[in-house]
C-alpha positions in Angstrom: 74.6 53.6 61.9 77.3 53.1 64.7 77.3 48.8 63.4 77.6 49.7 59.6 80.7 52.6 60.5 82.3 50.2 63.1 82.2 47.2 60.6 83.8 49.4 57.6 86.4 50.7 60.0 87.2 47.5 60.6 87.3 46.1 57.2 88.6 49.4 55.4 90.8 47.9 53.6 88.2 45.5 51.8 85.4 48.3 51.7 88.0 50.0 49.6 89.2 47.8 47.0 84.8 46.4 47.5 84.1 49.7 45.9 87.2 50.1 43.6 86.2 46.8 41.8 82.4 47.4 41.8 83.4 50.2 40.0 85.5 48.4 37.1 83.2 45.7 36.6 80.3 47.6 36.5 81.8 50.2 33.9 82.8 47.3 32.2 79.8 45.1 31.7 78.0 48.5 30.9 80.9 49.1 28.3 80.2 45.4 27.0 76.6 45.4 26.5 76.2 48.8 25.5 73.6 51.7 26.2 69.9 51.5 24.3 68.7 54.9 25.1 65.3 55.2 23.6 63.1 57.8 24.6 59.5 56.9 25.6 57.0 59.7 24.5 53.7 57.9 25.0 50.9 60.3 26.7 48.0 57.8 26.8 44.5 60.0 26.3 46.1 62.6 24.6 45.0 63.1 20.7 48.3 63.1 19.1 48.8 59.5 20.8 45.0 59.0 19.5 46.5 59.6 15.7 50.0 58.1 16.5 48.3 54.8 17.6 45.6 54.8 14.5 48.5 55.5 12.3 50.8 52.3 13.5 48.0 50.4 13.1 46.0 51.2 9.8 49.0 53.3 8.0 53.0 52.4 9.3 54.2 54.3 6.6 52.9 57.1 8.3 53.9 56.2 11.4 56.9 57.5 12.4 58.8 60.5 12.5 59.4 62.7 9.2 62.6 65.0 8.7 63.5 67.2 5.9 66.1 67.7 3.6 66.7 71.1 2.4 68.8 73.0 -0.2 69.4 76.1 -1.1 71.4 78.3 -4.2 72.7 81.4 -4.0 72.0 81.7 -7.6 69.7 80.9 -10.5 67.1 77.8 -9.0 67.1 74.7 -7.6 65.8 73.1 -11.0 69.3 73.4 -12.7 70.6 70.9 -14.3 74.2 71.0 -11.8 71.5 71.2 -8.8 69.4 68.6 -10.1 72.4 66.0 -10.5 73.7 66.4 -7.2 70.4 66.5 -5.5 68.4 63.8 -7.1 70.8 60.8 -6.7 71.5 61.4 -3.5 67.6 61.8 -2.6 67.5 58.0 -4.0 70.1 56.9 -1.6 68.3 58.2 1.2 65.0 56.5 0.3 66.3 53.6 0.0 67.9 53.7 3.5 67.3 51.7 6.9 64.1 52.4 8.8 63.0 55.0 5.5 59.5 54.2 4.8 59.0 57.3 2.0 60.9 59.8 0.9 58.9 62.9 -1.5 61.0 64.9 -3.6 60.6 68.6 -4.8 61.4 66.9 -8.3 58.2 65.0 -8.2 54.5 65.9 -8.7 54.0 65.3 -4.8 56.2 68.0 -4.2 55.1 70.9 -5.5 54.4 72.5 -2.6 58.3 72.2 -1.5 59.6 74.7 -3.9 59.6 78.2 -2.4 58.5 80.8 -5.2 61.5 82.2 -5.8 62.8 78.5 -6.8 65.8 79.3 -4.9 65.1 76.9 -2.2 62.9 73.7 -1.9 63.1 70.4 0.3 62.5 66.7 0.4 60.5 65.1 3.2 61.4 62.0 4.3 59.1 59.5 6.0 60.6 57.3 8.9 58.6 53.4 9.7 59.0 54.4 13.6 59.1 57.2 15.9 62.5 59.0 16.3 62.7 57.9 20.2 62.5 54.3 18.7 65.1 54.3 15.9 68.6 53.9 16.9 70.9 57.5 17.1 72.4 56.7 14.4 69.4 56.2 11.8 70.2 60.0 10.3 73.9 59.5 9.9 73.7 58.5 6.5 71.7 61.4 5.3 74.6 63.8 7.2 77.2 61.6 5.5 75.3 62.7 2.0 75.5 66.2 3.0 78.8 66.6 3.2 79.4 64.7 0.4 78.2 67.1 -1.7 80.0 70.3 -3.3 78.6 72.1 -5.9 79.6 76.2 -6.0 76.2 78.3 -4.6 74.9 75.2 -2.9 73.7 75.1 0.5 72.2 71.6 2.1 70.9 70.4 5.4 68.8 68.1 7.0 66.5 68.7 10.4 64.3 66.9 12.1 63.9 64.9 15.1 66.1 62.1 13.5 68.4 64.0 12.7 69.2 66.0 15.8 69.1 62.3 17.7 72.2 61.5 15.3 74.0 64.6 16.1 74.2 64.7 19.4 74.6 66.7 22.0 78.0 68.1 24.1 77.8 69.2 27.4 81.5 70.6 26.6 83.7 70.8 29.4 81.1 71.3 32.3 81.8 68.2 34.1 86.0 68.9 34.3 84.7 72.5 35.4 82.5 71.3 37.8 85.4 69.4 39.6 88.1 71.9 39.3 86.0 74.0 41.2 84.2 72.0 43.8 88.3 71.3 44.2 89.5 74.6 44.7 86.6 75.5 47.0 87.3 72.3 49.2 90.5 73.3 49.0 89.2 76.9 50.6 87.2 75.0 53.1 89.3 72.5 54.5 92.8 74.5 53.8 94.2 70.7 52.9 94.7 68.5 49.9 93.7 65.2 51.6 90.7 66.7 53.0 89.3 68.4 49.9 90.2 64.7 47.7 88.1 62.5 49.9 85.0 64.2 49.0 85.5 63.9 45.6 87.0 60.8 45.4 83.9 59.5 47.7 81.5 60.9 44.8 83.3 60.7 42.2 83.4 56.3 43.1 79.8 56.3 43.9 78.8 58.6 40.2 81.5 55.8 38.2 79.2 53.2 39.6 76.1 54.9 39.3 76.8 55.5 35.9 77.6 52.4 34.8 74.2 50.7 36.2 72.1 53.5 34.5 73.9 52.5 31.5 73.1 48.9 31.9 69.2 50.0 33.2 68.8 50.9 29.7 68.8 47.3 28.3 65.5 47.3 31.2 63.5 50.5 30.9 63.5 53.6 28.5 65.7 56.3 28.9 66.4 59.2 27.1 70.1 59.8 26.2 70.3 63.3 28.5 69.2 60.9 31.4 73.0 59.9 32.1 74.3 64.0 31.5 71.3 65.2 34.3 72.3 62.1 36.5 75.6 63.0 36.7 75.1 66.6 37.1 72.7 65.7 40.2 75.1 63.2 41.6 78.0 64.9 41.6 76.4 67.8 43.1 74.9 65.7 46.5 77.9 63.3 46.6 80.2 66.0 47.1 78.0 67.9 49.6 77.5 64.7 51.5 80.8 63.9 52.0 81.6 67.8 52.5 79.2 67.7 55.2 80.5 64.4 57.4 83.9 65.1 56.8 83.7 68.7 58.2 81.8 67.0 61.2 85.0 64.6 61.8 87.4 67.2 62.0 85.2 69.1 64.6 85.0 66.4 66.7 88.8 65.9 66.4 89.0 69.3 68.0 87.4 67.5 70.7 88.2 63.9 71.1 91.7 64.0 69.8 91.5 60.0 68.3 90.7 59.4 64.7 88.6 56.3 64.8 86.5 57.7 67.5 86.0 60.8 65.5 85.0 58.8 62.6 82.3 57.3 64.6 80.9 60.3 66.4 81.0 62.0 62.7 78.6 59.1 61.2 76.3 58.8 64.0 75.3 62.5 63.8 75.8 63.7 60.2 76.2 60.4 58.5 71.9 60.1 60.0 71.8 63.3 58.4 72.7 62.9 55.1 70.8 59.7 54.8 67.4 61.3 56.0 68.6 64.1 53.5 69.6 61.4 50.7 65.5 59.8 51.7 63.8 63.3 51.0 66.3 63.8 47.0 65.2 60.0 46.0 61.6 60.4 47.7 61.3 63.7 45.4 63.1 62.4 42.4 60.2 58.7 42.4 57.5 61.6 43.3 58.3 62.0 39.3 55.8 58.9 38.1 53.0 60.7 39.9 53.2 63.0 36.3 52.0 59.3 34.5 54.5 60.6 31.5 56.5 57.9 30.6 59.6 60.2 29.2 60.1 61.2 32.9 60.5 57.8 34.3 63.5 57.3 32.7 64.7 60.4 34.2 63.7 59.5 37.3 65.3 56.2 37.4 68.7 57.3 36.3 68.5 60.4 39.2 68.0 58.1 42.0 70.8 55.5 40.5 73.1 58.3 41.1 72.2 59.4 44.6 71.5 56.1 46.3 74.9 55.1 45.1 76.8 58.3 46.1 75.0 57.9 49.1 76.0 55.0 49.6 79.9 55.5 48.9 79.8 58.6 51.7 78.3 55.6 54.5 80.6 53.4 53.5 83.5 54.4 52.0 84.1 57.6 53.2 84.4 56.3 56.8 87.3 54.0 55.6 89.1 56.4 54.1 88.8 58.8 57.2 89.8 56.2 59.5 93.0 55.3 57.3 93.8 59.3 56.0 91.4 61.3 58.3 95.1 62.3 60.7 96.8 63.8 58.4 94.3 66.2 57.6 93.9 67.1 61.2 97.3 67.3 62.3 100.1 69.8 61.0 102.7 69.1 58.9 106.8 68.6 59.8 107.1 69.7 63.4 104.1 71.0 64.3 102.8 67.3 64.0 100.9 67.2 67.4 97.2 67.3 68.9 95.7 70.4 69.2 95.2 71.7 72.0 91.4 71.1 73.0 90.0 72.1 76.7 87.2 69.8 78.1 86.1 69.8 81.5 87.2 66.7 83.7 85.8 63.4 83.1 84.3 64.0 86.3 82.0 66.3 85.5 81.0 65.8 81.9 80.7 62.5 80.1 83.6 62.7 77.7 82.0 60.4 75.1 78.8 62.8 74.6 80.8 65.9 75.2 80.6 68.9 72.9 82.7 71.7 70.9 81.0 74.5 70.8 80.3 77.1 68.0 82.9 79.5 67.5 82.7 82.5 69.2 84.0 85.3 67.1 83.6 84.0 63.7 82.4 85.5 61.1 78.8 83.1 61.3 78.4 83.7 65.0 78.4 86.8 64.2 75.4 86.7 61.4 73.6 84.3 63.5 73.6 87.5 66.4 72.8 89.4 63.9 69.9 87.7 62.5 68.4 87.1 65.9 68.5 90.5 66.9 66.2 91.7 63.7 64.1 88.5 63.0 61.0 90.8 61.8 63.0 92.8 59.6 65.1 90.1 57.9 62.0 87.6 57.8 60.1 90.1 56.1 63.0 91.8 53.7 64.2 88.2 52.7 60.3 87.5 51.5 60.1 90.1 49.7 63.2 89.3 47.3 62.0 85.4 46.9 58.8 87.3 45.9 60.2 89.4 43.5 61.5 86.7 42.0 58.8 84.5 41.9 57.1 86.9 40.1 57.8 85.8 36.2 56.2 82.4 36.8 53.0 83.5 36.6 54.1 84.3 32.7 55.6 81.1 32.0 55.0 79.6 29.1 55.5 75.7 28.7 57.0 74.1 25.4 59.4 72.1 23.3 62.1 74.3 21.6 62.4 74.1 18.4 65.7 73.7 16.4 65.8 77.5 16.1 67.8 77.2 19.9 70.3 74.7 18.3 74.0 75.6 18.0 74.4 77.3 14.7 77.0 74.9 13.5 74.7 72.2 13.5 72.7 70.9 10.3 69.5 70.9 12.4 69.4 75.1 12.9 71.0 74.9 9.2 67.9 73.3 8.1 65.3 75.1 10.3 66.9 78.8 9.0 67.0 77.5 5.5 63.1 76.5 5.3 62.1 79.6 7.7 63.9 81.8 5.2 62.5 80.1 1.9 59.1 79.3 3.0 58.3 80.3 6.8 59.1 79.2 10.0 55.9 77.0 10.4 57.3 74.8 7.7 59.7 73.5 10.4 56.9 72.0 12.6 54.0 70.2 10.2 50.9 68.8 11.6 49.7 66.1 11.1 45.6 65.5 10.0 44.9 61.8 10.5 41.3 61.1 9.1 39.6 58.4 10.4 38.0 57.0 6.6 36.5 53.8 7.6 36.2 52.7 4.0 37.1 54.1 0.8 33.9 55.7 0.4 34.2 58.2 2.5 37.2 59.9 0.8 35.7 62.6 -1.1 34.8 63.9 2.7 38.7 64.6 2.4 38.0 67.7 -0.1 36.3 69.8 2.6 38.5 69.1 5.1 41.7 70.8 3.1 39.5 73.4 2.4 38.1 74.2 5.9 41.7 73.7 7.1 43.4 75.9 4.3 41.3 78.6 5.1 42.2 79.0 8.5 44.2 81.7 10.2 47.4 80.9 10.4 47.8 77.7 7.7 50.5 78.6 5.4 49.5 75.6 3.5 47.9 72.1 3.0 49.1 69.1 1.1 46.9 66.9 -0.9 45.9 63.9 1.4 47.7 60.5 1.4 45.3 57.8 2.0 46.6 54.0 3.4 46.0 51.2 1.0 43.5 49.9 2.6 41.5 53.0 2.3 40.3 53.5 6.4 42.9 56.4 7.2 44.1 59.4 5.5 47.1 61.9 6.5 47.1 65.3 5.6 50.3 67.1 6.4 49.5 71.1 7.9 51.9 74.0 7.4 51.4 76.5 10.0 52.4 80.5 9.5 54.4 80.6 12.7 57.5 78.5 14.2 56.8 75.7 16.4 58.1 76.9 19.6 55.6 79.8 19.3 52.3 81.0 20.8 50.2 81.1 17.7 51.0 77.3 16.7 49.5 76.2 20.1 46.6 78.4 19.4 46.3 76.9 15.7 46.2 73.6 17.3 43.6 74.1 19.8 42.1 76.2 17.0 41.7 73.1 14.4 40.4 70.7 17.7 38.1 72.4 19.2 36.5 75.0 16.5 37.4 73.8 12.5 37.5 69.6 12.7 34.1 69.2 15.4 31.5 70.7 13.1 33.4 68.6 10.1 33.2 65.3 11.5 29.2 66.0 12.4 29.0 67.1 8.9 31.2 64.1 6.7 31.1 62.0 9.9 34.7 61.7 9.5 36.5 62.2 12.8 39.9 63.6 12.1 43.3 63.8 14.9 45.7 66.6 14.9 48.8 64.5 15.7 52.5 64.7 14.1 55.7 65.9 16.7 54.4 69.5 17.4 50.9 68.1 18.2 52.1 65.9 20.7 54.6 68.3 21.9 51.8 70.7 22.8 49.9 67.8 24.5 53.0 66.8 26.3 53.4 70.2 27.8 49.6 70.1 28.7 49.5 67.1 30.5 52.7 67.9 32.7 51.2 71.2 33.4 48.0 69.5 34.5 50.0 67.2 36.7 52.3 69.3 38.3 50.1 70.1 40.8 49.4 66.4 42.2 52.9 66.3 41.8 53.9 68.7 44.0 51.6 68.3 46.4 52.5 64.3 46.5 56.3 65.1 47.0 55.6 67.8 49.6 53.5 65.5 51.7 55.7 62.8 51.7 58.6 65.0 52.8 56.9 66.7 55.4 55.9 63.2 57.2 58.7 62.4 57.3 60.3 65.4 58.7 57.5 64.9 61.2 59.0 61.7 62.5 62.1 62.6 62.4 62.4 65.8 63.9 59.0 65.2 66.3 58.0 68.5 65.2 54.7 70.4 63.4 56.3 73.7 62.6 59.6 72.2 60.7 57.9 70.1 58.6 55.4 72.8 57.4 58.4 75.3 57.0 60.1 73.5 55.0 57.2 72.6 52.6 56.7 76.3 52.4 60.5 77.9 52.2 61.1 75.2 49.6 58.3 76.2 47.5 59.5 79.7 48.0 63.2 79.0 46.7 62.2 76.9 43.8 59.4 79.2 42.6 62.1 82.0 42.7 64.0 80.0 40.7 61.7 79.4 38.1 61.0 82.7 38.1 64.7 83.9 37.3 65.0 81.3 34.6 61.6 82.2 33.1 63.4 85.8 33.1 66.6 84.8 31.3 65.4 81.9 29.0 61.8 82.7 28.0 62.1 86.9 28.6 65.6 87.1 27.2 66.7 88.8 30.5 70.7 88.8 29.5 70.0 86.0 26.7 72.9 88.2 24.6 75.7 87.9 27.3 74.7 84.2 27.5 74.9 83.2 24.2 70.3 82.2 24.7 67.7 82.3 22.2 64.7 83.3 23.7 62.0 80.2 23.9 59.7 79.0 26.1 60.1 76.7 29.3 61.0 72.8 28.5 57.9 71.2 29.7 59.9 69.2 31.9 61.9 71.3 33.5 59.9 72.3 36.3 58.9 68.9 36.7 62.3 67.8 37.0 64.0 71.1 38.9 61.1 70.8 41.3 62.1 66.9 42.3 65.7 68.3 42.4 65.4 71.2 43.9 63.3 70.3 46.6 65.7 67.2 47.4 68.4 69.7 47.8 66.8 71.7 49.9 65.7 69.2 51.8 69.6 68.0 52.4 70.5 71.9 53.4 67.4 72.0 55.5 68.4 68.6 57.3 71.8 69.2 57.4 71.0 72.6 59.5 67.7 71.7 61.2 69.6 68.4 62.9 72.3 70.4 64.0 69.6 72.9 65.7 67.6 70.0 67.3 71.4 68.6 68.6 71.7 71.8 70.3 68.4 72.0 71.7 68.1 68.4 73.4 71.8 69.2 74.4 70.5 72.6 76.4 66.3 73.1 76.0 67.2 76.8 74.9 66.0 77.5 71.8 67.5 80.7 71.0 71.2 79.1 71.7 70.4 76.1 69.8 69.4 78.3 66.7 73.2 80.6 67.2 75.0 77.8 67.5 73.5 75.6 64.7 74.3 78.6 62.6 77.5 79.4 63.9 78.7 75.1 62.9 76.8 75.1 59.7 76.8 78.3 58.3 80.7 77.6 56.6 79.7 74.1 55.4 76.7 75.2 54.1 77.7 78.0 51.8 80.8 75.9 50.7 78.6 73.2 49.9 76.1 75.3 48.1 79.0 77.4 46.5 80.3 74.1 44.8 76.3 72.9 43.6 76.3 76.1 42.2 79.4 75.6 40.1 78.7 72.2 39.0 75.4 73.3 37.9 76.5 76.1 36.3 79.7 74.8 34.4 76.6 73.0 32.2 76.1 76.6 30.7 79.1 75.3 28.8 77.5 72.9 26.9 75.8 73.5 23.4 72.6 72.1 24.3 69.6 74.8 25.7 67.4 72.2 27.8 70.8 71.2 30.0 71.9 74.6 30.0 68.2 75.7 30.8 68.1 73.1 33.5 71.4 73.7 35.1 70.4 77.4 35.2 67.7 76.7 37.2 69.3 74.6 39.5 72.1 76.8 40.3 69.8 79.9 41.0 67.9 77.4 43.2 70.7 76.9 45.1 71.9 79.9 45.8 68.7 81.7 46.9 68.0 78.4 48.9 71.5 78.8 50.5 71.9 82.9 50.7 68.2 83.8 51.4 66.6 81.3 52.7 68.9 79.1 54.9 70.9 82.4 56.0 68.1 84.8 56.5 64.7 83.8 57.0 64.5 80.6 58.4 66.4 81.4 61.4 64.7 84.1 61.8 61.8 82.1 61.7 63.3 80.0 64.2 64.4 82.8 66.5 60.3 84.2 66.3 58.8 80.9 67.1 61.5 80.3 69.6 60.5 76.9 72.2 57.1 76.1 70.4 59.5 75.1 67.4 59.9 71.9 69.3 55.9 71.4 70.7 54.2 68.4 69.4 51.2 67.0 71.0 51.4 64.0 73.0 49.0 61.8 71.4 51.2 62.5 68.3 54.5 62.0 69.9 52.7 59.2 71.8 51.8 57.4 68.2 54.8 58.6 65.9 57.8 56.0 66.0 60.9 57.1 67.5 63.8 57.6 65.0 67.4 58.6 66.2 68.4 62.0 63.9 70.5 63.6 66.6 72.8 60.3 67.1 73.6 58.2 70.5 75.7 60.4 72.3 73.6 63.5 72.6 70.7 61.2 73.2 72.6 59.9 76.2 73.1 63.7 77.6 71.5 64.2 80.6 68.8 67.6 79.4 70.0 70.4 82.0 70.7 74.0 80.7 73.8 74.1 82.9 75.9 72.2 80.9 79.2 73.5 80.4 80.6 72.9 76.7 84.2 73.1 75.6 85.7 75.9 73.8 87.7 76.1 70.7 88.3 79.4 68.9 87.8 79.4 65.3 91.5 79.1 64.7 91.3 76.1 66.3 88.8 74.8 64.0 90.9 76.3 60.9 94.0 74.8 62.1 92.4 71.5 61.5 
């Protein structure tokens, strides 16, 4: 570490104008190729991939993705003549467009069924060659050009559908400006100067430019939906900032001390810059623990989330160090006249090696305090502070895992336009059709069709059953399903397991025709089933991984397994306030929510995130407590102190995740506002509860047998430098005495 930070001191100038043109270029080339997003939705062994598969092979027609078209009058029916002429020409152009493989109209004998009884509503379904995450976005824009072409008095028309939602888009509004302003005003809070609260976010903000960029041209390599990019940059931006927050606070403290910039620099990277790159290991280690789910559409997301913290990472190991060394005096040293060293008292050379010495916590702030506080009542607090993430944790054991439906889209959309249009005229389940794929083997075997629609029509729930379409070469069959109830809800993933596992077995032994649920609610049920199956491994893989490494680095068996456990603790108390608010409609009003189940992959993806960032608060702190403790062998000390210089960074750090998380509440799109949710509540019980209260209370309980590890362990384990060369090179005596500097010291710098 002390090599790489000497050798961009040295060459500050090139790292800067390295990283300025890396930037360009890359932003450039990814500008000149282009993005291909394209979202993989493949879940190998699942029976709507079963019927997907069948169908792309024996009947392309029915392949893909379907949407609807839907219109509604105010007045008289939909078979007027004005209607009719607006409707039925315009239905032609559609089916005539790119990547349309059928299109049936309410006008035509096919379509009887998509006329409501009134005739005051009715819809056209149109059939897509390919699956919606292989189509480009734009494949619906025609058919929301159409729409607004058209104005006839009384008439109401919009489309939905997968298809369709791709081509509209989404808008995360202003959250990434908000995110900034805040992280800059909070910085600004922090550090009390302008210079020092820029080079954080210029530091991230170079490293997310670049990291954007590559994800854009990774697309041309893998498969990645168009939100990866939107959750990248809302990860990114959250750990580049703290990791520059966290070395840069680290700098001025040991200006307070050494009084020379470019020795400050150094000190500053050999301590916190290890730091934040064992914290930067644990976020990517947790964010790759993501292919252990084998869901394809997750890979994507896991890619793009590690593009944006290795290079963030990167920019705070690299460029942050050349920016310090050229700006980091003037925000140390006053303005005008008061332009001078601080004062800083150290014991003589003599007696203390000045190039390992120490600034020690301050003594009457506001942390020291806590710290005191905590260590006085560790059984109380411990116990209080499990009891809250307990409470909270609560709701998870209710949470339901599932796609939304279009019913949580923005209302000015065409999408919710569509879904409250055929909900209104016909039901909600008309939003979300299955689809029956038979499995004919020759034409013979059709009349077996008959009893099927009737088995299936007479089932609880089926609003209603369309006659079956049958490929031209007579081996498959598709027979779209109607449920009663929405997509989204309980009582279509019942109908589902329903048809598969009671109504379709005792069919196929009778007609020995087998026959596959599929369509997009089908696999979106099996989607959420096979991440809920995996999470476990998952976790368990990511948890593991973490804690070895913990165990090498910090040669210890308690803090490995408490983080595992405290981490588990703040993220299941965060899923359990966003099961509250999102799926219970705790406050959904104030919000602006729509009650819905969880986004199958939110846990999935808030788990590999979360944990990460705990990891980097539980690193950050943990480190500083192990400095401390080689430094002096008394635990209780080392636990004050590391409190006492952490605490502030900590909570400003975790103050500014929480706004950059939650400034995606501002966007019109549920899963990121769902997702940043999440995140931020998982940051702020992970800062206020867990890193404040009960793990140094923990700490202060288990006192020296924190730091026991067995000597055939420590004998075997490799030897990895966390705490940094200078407080390696301390001699380990508890009569050390350290410098003092008051907290105005430290807030004059």
């Amino acid at each position: 570490m002390l090599k790489l930070t000497r050798w961009c001191i040295s060459h500050r100038r090139q790292v800067v104008v390295g990283w300025v043109a890396i930037a360009v270029l890359t932003t450039v080339l990814a500008g000149a190729v282009g993005r291909q997003y394209a979202t993989n939705f493949s879940l190998p062994g699942t029976e709507s991939q079963r019927a997907s598969d069948l169908l792309q092979h024996e009947f392309k027609t029915q392949s893909g993705d379907l949407d609807t078209i839907v219109f509604h009058v105010s007045h008289g029916t939909v078979a007027s003549a004005a209607v009719r002429a607006a409707i039925a020409p315009f239905l032609g152009r559609v089916s005539s467009s790119p990547h349309v493989a059928g299109l049936v109209s309410p006008y035509s004998p096919r379509g009887a069924l998509q006329v409501s009884r009134n005739g005051m509503t009715a819809f056209a379904t149109v059939y897509y060659d390919k699956r919606a995450n292989l189509l480009p976005n734009n494949t619906g824009m025609p058919i929301l050009d159409g729409i607004n072409a058209i104005h006839v008095p009384g008439l109401r028309v919009a489309a939905g559908g997968q298809v369709i939602e791709q081509a509209e888009g989404f808008s995360i509004g202003p959250a990434t400006g908000v995110g900034v302003i805040a992280a800059l005003i909070i910085l600004l809070l922090t550090f009390g100067s302008l210079t020092a609260a820029g080079m954080p976010l210029i530091t991230a903000g170079l490293g997310l430019i670049t990291g954007v960029a590559l994800i854009g041209l990774a697309t041309h390599l893998t498969s990645m939906s168009n939100v990866a990019p939107e959750l990248a940059l809302m990860i990114g931006l959250g750990v580049g900032i703290d990791y520059a927050l966290f070395i840069v606070t680290r700098f001025k403290e040991n200006y307070l001390k050494f009084g020379d910039v470019q020795h400050s620099v150094l000190q500053a990277m050999d301590t916190s810059g290890r730091a934040i790159l064992l914290a930067g290991s644990t976020v990517v280690i947790a964010l790759l623990g993501m292919f252990a789910t084998g869901v394809s559409f997750m890979y994507g997301l896991a890619i793009a989330s590690v593009l944006a913290v290795l290079l963030t990472l990167a920019a705070s190991l690299t460029l942050l160090p050349a920016l310090l060394s050229r700006f980091g005096a003037r925000m140390v040293r006053p303005r005008g006249e008061r332009r001078r060293r601080l004062p800083v008292r150290r014991r003589a050379p003599t007696q203390i090696n000045a190039a390992a010495g120490a600034v020690v916590a301050p003594r009457a702030s506001a942390w020291r305090r806590w710290s005191e506080t905590v260590q006085r009542r560790p059984w109380p607090l411990a116990i209080v502070s499990l009891a809250v993430i307990v409470a909270l944790l609560a709701p998870v054991f209710a949470m339901r895992l599932d796609t939304s439906d279009a019913g949580n889209d923005p209302a000015n959309v065409s999408s919710r336009q569509a879904f409250d249009l055929l909900a209104q005229g016909f039901g909600p389940g008309f939003n979300g059709p299955l689809s029956l794929v038979a499995e004919l083997g020759h034409a013979g075997r059709a009349p077996a069709l008959a009893a099927v629609r009737a088995a299936v029509r007479g089932t609880p729930d089926v609003a209603a059953v369309t006659p079956a379409r049958i490929a031209p070469s007579g081996t498959v069959a598709v027979i779209q399903v109607y449920p009663r109830s929405a997509p989204q809800a309980p009582a279509t993933t019942n109908l589902v397991n329903h048809l598969r596992h009671t109504v379709l077995p005792p069919l196929e032994h009778q007609t020995g025709v087998p026959v596959l649920v599929g369509g997009f609610t089908a696999g979106s049920i099996d989607f959420s089933h096979v991440l809920a199956t995996k999470l476990p491994l998952f976790i368990a893989l990511v948890v593991l991984l973490s804690a070895l490494l913990l165990l090498v680095i910090f040669r210890s068996l308690v803090i490995p397994v408490q983080a595992a456990i405290m981490n588990l603790l703040s993220i299941g108390g965060a899923l359990g306030v966003t099961v509250a608010v999102f799926q219970d409609g705790l406050f959904s009003s104030v919000l602006g929510i729509q009650k819905g189940p969880i986004e199958p992959w939110i846990p999935v993806l808030m788990f590999a995130v979360v944990f990460g960032l705990s990891m980097d608060y539980e690193v950050f702190l943990i480190s500083r407590v192990r400095e401390e403790w080689v430094r002096r062998r008394d635990a209780s000390t080392a636990v004050g102190d590391g409190i006492a210089f952490t605490g502030k960074v900590i909570s400003a750090a975790a103050a500014i995740m929480v706004c950059v998380f939650l400034s995606f509440m501002l966007g019109d799109q549920r899963t990121l506002k769902e997702f940043g949710f999440g995140l931020a509540a998982a940051v702020f019980l992970d800062a206020l509860i867990i890193r404040c209260v009960m793990l140094p209370a923990v700490l202060e309980l288990l006192g020296p047998s924190t730091w026991r590890l067995p000597r055939w362990l420590d004998a075997r384990l490799p030897h990895i430098n966390i705490e940094g060369t200078a407080v390696r090179a301390l001699p380990e005596t508890d009569d050390i005495e350290l410098a003092d500097a008051t907290e105005s010291d430290l807030a004059r710098a």
